[in-house]
C-alpha positions as CSV (number, residue, x, y, z in Angstrom):
1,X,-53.0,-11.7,-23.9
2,X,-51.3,-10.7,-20.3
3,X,-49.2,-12.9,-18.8
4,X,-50.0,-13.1,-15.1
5,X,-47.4,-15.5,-14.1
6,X,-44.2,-13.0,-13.8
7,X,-42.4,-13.1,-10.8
8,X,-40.5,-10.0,-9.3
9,X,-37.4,-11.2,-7.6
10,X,-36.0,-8.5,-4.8
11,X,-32.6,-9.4,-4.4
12,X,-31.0,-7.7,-1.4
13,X,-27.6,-7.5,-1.4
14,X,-25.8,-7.9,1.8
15,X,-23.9,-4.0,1.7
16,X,-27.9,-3.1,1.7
17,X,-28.4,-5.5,5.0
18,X,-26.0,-3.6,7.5
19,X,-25.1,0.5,8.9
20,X,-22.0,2.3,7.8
21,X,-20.9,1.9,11.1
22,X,-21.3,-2.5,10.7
23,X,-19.5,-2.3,8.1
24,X,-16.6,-0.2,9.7
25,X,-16.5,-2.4,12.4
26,X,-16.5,-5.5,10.1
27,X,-13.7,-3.4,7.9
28,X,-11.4,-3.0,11.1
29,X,-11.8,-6.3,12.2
30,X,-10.6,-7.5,9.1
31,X,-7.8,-5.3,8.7
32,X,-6.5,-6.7,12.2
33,X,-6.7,-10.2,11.2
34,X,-4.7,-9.4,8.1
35,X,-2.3,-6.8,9.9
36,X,-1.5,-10.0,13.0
37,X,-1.4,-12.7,10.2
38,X,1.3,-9.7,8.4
39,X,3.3,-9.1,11.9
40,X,5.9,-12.5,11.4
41,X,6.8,-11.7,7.5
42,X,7.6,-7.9,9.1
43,X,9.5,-9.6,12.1
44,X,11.5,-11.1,9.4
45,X,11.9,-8.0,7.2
46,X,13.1,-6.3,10.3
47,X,15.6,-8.9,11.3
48,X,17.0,-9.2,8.0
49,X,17.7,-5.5,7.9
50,X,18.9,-5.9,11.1
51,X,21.9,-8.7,9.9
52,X,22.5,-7.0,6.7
53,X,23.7,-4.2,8.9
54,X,25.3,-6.0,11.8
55,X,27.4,-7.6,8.7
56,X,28.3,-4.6,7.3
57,X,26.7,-6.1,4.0
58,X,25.0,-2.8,3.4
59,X,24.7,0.6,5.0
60,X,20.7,1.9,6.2
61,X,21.4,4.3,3.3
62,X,22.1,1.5,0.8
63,X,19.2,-0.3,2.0
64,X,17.1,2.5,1.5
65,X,17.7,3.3,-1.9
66,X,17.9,-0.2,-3.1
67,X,13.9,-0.4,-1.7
68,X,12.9,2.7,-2.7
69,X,14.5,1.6,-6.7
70,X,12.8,-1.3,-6.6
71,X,9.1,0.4,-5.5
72,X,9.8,2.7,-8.0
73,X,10.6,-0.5,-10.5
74,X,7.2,-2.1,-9.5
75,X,4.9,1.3,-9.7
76,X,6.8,1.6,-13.7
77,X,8.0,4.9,-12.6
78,X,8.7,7.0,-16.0
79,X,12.6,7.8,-14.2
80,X,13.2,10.4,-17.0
81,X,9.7,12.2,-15.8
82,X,10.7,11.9,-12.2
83,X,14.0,12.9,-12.8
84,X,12.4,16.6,-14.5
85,X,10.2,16.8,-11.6
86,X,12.9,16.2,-9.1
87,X,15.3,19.2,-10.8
88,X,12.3,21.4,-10.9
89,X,11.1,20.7,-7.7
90,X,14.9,21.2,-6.4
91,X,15.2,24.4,-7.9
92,X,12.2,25.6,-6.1
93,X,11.9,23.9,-2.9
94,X,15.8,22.5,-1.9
95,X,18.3,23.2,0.1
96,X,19.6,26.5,0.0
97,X,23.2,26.7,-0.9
98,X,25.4,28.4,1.4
């Protein structure tokens, strides 16, 4: 016995429904949106930097390194690793002594 009732479904998703070029116009309109939604918190970040230094709270240096430790803190950065890598590389590619 055949069953003659099946049903093929096409389901087309909507990636299928548009050209590369749609969706890298769609992608770039998007990332706008996000990036002017983004511009008051970096207005903010820039002013804050801009007190701490005015105060003489920190230096740009100290500001740098704390926000360069704490990426490093959120990526879990093996520091031991890094530190190897950094020698190596230093031996290599630094400064030259003079």
């Amino acid at each position: 016995m055949t069953n003659t009732n099946i049903k093929i479904v096409v389901n087309q998703d909507y990636r299928d429904t548009k050209s590369k070029e749609e969706h890298i116009s769609d992608y770039i309109d998007s990332l706008k949106t996000i990036e002017e939604c983004m511009e008051p918190y970096k207005e903010q970040k820039r002013d804050l930097k801009k007190e701490y230094l005015e105060k003489k709270w920190l230096s740009k240096e100290d500001i740098s390194l704390s926000v360069r430790a704490l990426r490093l803190l959120k990526d879990k950065v093996d520091i031991p690793a890094l530190m190897d890598m950094y020698l190596a590389l230093q031996g290599e590619h630094g400064e030259e002594n003079e």
